[in-house]
C-alpha positions as CSV (number, residue, x, y, z in Angstrom):
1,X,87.0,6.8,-181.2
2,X,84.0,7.4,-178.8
3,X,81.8,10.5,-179.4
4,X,79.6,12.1,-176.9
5,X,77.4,14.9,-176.7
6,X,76.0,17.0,-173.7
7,X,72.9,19.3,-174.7
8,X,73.6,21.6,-171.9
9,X,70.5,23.6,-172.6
10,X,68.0,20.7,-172.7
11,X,68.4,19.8,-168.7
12,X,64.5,20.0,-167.3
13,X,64.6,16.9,-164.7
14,X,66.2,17.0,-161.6
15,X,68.4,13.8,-160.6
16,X,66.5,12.9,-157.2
17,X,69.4,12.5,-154.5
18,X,67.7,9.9,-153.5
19,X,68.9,7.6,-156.0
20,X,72.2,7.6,-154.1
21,X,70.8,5.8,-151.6
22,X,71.5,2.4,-149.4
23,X,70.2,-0.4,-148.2
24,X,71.5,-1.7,-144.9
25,X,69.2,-5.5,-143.8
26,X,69.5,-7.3,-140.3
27,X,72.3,-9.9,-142.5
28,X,75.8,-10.8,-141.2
29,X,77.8,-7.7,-140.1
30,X,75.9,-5.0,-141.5
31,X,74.2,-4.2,-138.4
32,X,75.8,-5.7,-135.6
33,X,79.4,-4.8,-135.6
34,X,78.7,-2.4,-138.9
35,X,76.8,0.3,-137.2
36,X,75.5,-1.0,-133.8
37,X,78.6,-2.2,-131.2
38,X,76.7,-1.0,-128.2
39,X,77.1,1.8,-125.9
40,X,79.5,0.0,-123.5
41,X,81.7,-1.0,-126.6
42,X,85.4,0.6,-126.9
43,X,85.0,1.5,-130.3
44,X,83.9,4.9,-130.3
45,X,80.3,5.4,-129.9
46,X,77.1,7.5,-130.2
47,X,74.4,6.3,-128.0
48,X,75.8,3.1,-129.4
49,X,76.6,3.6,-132.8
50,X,80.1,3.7,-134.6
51,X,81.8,7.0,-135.2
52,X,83.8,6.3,-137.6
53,X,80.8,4.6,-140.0
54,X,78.8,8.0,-139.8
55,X,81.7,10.0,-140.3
56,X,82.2,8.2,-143.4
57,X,78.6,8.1,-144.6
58,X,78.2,11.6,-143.7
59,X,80.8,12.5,-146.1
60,X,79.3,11.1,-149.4
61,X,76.1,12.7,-148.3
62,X,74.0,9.9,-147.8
63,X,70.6,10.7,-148.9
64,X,68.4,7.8,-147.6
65,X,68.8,4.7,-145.4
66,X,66.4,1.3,-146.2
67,X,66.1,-1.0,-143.1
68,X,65.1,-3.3,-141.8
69,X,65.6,-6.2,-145.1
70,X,65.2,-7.3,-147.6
71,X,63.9,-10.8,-146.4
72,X,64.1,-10.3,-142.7
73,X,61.6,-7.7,-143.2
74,X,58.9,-9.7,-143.9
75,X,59.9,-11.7,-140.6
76,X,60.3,-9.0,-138.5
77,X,57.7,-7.8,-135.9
78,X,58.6,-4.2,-134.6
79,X,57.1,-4.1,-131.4
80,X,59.6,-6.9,-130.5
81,X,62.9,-4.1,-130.6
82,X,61.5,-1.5,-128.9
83,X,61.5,-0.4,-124.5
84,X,64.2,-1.6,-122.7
85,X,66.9,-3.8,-124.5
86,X,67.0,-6.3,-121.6
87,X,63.5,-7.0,-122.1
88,X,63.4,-7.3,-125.7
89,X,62.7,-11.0,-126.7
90,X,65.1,-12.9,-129.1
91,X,64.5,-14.3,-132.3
92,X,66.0,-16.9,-135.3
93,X,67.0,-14.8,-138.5
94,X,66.1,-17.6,-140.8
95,X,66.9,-16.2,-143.9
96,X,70.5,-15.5,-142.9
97,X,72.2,-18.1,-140.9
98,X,70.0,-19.1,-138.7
99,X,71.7,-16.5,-135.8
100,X,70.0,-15.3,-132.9
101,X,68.3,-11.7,-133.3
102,X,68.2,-9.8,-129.9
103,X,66.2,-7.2,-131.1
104,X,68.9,-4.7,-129.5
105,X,68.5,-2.3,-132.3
106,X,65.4,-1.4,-133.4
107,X,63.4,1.2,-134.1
108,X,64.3,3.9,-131.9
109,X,68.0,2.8,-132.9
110,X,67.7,3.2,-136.2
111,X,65.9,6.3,-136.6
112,X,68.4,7.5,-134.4
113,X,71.2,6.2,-137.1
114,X,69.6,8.1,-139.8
115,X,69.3,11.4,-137.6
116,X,73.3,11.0,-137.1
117,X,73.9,10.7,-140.7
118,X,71.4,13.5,-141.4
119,X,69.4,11.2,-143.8
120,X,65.6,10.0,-144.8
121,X,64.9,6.5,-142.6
122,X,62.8,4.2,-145.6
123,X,61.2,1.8,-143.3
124,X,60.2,-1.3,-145.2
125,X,56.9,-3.1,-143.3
126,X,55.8,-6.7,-142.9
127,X,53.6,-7.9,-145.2
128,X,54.8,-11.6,-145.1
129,X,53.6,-13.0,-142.2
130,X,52.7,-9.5,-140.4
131,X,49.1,-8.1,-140.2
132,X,47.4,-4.8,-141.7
133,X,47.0,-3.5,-137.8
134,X,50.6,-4.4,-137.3
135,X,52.1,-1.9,-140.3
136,X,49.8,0.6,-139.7
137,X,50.5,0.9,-136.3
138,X,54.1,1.1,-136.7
139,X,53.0,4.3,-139.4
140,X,51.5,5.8,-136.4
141,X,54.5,4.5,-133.6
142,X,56.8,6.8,-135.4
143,X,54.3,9.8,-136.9
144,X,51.5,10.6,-134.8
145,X,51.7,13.8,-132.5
146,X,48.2,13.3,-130.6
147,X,46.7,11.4,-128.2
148,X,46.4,7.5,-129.1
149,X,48.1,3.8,-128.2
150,X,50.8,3.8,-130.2
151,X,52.1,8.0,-129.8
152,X,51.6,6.9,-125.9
153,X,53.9,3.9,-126.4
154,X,56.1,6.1,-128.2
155,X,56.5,8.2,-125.3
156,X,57.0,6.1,-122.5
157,X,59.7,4.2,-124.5
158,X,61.5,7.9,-124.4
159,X,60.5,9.4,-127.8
160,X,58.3,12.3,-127.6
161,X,58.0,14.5,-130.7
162,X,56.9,11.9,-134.0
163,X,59.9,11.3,-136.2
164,X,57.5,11.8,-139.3
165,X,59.1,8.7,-141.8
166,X,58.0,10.0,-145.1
167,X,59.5,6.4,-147.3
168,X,57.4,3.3,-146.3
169,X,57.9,0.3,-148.1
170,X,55.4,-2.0,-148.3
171,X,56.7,-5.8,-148.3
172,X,59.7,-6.8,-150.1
173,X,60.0,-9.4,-152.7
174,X,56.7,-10.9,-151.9
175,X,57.2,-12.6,-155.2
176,X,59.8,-15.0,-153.1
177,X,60.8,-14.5,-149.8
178,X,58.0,-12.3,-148.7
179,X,55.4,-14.8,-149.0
180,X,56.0,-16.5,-152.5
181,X,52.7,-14.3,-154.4
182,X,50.8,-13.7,-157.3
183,X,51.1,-10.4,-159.0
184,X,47.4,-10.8,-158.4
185,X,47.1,-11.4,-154.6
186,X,50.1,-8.9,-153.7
187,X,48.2,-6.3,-155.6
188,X,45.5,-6.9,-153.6
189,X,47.1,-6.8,-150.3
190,X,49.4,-3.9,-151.1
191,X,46.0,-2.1,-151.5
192,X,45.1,-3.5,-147.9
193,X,47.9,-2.3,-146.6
194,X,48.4,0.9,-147.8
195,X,44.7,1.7,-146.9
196,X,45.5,1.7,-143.1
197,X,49.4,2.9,-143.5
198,X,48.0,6.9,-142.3
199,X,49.1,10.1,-142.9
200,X,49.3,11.9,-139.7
201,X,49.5,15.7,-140.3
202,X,51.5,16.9,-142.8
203,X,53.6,14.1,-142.9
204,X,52.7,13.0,-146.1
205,X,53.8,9.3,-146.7
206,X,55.8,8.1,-149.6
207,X,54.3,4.4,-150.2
208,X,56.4,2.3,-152.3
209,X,54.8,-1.3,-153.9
210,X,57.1,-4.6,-154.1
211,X,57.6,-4.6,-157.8
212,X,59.7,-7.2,-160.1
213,X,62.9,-9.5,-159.7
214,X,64.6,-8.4,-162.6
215,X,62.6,-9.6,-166.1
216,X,59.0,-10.3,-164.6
217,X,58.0,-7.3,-166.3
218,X,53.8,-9.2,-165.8
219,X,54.5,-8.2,-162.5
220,X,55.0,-4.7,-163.1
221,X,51.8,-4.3,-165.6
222,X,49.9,-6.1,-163.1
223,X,50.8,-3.9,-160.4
224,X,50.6,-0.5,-162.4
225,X,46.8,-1.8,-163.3
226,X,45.9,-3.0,-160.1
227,X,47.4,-0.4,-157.5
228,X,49.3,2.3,-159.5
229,X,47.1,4.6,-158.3
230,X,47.7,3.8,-155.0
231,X,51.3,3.7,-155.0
232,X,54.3,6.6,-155.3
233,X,56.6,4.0,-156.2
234,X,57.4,1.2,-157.5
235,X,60.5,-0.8,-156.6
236,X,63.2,-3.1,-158.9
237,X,65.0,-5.6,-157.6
238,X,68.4,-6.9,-160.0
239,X,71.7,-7.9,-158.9
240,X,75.0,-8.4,-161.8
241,X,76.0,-12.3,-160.7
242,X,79.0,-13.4,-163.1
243,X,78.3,-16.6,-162.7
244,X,75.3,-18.7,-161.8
245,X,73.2,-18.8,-158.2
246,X,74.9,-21.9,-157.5
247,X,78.3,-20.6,-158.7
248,X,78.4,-16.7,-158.7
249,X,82.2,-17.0,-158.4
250,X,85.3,-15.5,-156.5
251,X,85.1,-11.1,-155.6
252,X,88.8,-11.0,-155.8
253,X,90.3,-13.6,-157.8
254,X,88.7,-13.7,-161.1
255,X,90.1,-13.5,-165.2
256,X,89.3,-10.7,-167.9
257,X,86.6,-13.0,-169.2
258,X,84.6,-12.7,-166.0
259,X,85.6,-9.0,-165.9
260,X,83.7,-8.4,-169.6
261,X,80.6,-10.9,-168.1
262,X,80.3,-8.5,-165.5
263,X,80.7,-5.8,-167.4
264,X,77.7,-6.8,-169.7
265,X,75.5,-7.7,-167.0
266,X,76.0,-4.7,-165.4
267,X,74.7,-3.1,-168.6
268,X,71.5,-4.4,-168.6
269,X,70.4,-2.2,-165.7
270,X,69.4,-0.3,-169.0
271,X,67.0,-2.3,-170.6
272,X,65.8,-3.5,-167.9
273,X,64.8,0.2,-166.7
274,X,63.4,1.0,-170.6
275,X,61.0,-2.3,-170.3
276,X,60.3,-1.4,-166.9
277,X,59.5,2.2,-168.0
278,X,57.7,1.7,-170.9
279,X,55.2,-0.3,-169.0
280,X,54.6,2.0,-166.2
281,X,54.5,5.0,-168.9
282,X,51.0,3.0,-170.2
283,X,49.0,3.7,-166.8
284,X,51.4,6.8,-165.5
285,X,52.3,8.8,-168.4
286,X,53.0,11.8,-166.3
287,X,55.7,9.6,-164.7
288,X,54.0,10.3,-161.2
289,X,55.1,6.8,-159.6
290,X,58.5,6.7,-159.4
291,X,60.8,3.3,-160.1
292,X,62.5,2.6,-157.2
293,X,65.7,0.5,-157.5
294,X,66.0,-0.5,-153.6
295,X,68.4,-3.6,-154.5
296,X,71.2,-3.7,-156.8
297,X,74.9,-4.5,-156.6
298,X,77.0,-6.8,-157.3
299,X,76.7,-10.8,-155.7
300,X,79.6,-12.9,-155.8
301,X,80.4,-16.1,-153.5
302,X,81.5,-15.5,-149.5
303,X,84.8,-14.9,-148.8
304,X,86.5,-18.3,-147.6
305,X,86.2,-19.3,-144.6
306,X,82.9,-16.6,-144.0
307,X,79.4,-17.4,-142.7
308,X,77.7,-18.5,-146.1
309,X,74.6,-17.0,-144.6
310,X,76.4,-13.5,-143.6
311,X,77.0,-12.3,-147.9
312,X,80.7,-11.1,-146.6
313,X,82.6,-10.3,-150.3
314,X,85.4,-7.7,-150.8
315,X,85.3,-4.9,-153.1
316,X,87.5,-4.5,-156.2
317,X,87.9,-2.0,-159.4
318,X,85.2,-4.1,-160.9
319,X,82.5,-3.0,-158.4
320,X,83.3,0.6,-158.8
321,X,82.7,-0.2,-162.4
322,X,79.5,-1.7,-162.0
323,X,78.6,1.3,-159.5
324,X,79.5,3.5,-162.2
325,X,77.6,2.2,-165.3
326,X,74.6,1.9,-163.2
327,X,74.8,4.9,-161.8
328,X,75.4,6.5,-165.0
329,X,71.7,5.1,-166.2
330,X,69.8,5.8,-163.0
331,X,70.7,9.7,-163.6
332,X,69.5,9.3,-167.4
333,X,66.5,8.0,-166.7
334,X,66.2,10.3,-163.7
335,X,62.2,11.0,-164.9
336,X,61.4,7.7,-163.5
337,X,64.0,6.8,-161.1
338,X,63.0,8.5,-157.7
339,X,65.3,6.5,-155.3
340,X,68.1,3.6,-155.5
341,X,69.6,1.7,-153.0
342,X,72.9,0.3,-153.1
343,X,73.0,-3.5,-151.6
344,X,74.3,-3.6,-148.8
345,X,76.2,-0.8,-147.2
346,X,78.5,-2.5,-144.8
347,X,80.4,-5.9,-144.9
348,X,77.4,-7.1,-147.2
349,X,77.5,-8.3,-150.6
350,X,78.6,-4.8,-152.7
351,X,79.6,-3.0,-149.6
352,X,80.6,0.9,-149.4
353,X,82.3,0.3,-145.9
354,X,84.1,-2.9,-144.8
355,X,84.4,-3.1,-140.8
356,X,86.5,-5.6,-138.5
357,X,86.8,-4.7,-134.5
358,X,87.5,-1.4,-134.2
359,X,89.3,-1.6,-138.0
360,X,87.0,0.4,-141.0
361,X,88.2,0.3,-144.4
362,X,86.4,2.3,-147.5
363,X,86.4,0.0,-150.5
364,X,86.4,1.4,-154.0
365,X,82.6,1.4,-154.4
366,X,82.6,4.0,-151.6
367,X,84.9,6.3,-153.8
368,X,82.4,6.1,-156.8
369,X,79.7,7.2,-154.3
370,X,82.0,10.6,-153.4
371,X,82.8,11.3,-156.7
372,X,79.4,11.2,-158.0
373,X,77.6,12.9,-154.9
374,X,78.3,15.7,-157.0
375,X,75.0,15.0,-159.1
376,X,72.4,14.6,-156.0
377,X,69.8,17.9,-156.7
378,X,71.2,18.6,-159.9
379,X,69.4,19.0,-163.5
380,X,70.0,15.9,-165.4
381,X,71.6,16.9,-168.9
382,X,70.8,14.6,-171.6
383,X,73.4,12.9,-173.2
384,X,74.1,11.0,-176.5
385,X,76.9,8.3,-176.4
386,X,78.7,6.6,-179.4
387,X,80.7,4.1,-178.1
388,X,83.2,1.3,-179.6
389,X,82.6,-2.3,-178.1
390,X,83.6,-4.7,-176.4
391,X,82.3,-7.9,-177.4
392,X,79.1,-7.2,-177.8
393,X,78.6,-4.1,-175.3
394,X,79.6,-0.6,-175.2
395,X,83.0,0.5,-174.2
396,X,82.1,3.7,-172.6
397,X,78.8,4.9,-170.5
398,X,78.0,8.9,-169.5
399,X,76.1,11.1,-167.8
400,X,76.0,14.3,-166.9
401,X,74.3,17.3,-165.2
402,X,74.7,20.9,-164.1
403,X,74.3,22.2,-160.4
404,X,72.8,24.8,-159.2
405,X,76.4,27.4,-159.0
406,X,76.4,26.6,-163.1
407,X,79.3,24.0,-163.0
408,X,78.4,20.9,-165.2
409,X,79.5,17.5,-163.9
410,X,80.0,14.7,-166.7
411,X,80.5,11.3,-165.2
412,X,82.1,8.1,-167.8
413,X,83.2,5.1,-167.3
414,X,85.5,2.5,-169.2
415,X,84.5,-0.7,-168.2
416,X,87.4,-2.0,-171.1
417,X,90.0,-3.8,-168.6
418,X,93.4,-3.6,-171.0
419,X,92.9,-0.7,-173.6
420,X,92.2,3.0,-173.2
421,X,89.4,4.8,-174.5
422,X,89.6,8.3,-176.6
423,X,86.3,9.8,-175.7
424,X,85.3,13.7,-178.1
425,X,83.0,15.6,-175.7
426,X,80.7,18.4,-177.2
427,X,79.1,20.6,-175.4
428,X,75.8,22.0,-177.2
429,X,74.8,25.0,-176.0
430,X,77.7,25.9,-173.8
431,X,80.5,28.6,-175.0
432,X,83.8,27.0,-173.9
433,X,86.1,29.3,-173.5
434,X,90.1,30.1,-172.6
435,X,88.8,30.8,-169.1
436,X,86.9,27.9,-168.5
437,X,87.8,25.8,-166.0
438,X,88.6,22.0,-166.1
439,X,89.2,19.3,-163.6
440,X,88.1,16.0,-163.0
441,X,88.5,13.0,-160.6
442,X,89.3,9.1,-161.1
443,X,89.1,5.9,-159.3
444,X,90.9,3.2,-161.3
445,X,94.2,0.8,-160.1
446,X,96.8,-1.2,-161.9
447,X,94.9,-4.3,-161.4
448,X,91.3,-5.8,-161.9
449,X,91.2,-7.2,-159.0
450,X,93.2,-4.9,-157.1
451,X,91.3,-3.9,-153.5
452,X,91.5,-2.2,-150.2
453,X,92.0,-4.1,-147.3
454,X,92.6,-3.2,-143.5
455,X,96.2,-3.9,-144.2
456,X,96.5,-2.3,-146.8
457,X,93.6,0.7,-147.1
458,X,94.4,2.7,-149.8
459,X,95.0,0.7,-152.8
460,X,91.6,1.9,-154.2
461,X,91.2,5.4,-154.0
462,X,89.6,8.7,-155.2
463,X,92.4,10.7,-157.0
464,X,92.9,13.7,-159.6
465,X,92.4,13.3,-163.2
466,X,94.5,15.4,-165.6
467,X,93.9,13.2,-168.5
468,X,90.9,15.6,-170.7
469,X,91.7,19.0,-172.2
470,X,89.8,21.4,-174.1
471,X,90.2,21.7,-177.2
472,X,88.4,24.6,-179.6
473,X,84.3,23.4,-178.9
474,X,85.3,20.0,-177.5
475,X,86.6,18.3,-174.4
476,X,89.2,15.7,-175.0
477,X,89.6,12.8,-172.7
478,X,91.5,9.7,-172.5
479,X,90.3,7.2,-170.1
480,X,92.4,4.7,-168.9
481,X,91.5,1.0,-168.8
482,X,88.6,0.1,-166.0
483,X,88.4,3.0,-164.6
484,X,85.4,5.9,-163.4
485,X,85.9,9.5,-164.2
486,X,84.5,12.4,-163.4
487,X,84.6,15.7,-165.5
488,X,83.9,19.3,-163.9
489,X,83.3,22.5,-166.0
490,X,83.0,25.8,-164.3
């Protein structure tokens, strides 16, 4: 049996709806042929950008949007995608497969993008092989009203009011890709760099350090010493791999036993967040400098027959498992978590959307995203979990939180792939009553490795739960095998 307990008069912390956020990089499809097909394309279009991808977006309320990598970012010189598209000059993406980058959407482009899907652009700069004047006047390109250079350029490439970009990031994995750095020397620079990266009225600039790949927790207490005072956040880079870099094995045709490996490496978003924390709570006790998990997801090996270099992977129950359980810690820890970003959103490794032509297909990480949109702005109730094993990890994850019209939200998963999971839910502090309302929402299928694809779109879906009653003080629910659920009490 698996007990859990909600203190529904302890919530104090907001869960940030910014930790629902994504991460879209200039890699494969994501960008070309994800959102961008140009305005002459047949696929419906807004000034060049799919319908059908912000529609979809819109609807899981999309909080955030990080662009342009990842990697490429750190190779990537803005002034070279924006004025006229015919003019821009053209470019190798190195990092991934050595494909010709036109430049055709840049900046303009994508802060249109995030203006369509009603969400906050996070711009991350070049700190790689870019220069202090280059970042900072990319800051003022986008956010200075006045009279100068850059607001002039600005202009004459058609912009006229500042779009004000609050989320800057500065560099990305400068540990590897982004100039292979000490913890030492990056401090250094970010301070550099976040010197000259201005505030132009009150557009007050969120500046967000490169922080660890997964266990280099020196790099964290490095960083927190050096330039925590500089910073408002600090990013966290880990991605659940089954298998090994060389081998991270198949998305879709896998056995139980790489199910549970998944399942426990998914689970370790949670220690790694606790080390991560406890460091950061030595220089930042007020928890001021948020941890900022701009890349997680799942990373398993191309599809066959796919670009090695493009990341293309489908999208089975097990990913909306692994969405689940670490979504499920971000809002517990929601005191130090400011932001996540899901890696990538479209037709990249732990995709939301999958795209081909004019053909869009949500995969079952997208339905974990709807269901648990219902926790973006709301208080974060704490939550104690007993939960039976597997192996050697837990059975069952929760969170929960209550909204602002008084409905609580309770969110499990059970990442056990054969047996269903009993789960006793008390509610301290709330008076459960005859009239209280119960309903929930699952995404779970007959098969591990069941998916969506453009032939068949809707083997994956967000449907109604009737499996947890009330019961005297207590919610009872049974929780089928792999499966995401989430509760709602009125």
């Amino acid at each position: 049996m698996n007990r859990i307990v909600v203190k529904t008069q302890d919530g104090t912390v907001k869960i940030n709806r910014h930790i629902y956020g994504h991460f879209s990089e200039h890699l494969g499809r994501c960008i070309y042929g994800g959102y961008w097909v140009g305005e002459d394309s047949p696929i419906p279009n807004v000034r060049g950008i799919r319908k059908d991808v912000v529609a979809a977006l819109r609807k899981i309320k999309i909080p955030n949007l990080r662009w342009p990598g990842g990697c490429f970012a750190d190779e990537y010189h803005w002034k070279d995608g924006i004025g006229p598209r015919s003019e821009r000059p053209k470019m190798i993406n190195t990092h991934w497969g050595g494909v010709t980058e036109d430049n055709s959407f840049g900046t303009h482009e994508f802060l249109d993008l995030c203006a369509l899907l009603d969400c906050e652009p996070y711009i991350c700069g070049n700190v790689g092989s870019g220069t202090v004047q280059e970042f900072s006047q990319w800051v003022e390109y986008c956010n200075f009203d006045g009279v100068s250079p850059m607001a002039e350029l600005r202009r004459k490439n058609g912009r006229g009011d500042p779009w004000r970009v609050r989320y800057w990031g500065i560099g990305n994995e400068n540990w590897g890709c982004g100039g292979n750095m000490t913890p030492e020397f990056y401090a250094d620079n970010y301070r550099r760099y976040a010197t000259y990266a201005r505030t132009y009225g009150d557009a007050k600039l969120y500046k967000i350090a490169c922080g660890s790949p997964g266990e280099d927790f020196n790099w964290t207490r490095v960083l927190m010493e050096k330039a925590g005072r500089h910073m408002d956040g600090l990013s966290l880079h880990n991605y659940t791999v089954t298998g090994d870099w060389s081998h991270k094995g198949s998305a879709t045709e896998f056995a139980e036993i790489e199910w549970l490996i998944t399942m426990k490496k998914a689970g370790r978003m949670e220690e790694l967040v606790q080390k991560h924390s406890k460091i950061m709570d030595e220089f930042d006790p007020e928890k001021e400098v948020g941890l900022i998990v701009d890349e997680w997801g799942t990373w398993f090996d191309v599809e066959p027959g796919t670009n090695p270099g493009f990341l293309y992977q489908q999208n089975t129950v097990r990913d909306a498992l692994v969405a689940g359980i670490h979504f499920n810690t971000f809002n517990n820890h929601a005191e130090r978590i400011h932001m996540a970003n899901i890696a990538q959103t479209i037709n990249v490794l732990q995709s939301v959307i999958l795209t081909e032509g004019p053909n869009m297909v949500l995969t079952p990480t997208y339905h974990v995203f709807d269901m648990y949109k219902v926790h973006q702005d709301a208080v974060k109730l704490p939550v104690y979990v007993e939960s039976e094993t597997i192996r050697d990890f837990a059975a069952v994850s929760a969170s929960a939180s209550i909204d602002g019209e008084n409905k609580i939200h309770i969110s499990l998963t059970n990442a056990d792939p054969v047996k269903q999971q009993s789960v006793t839910i008390e509610l301290r502090g709330w008076n459960i009553c005859a009239s209280t309302g119960l309903k929930g929402q699952i995404v779970t299928s007959d098969r591990m490795q069941d998916h969506n694809t453009f032939a068949k779109p809707d083997t994956v879906t967000l449907k109604d739960f009737s499996g947890a009653k009330i019961s005297g003080s207590t919610v009872n629910a049974e929780l089928p095998p792999k499966s995401v659920v989430t509760l709602e009490l009125a």
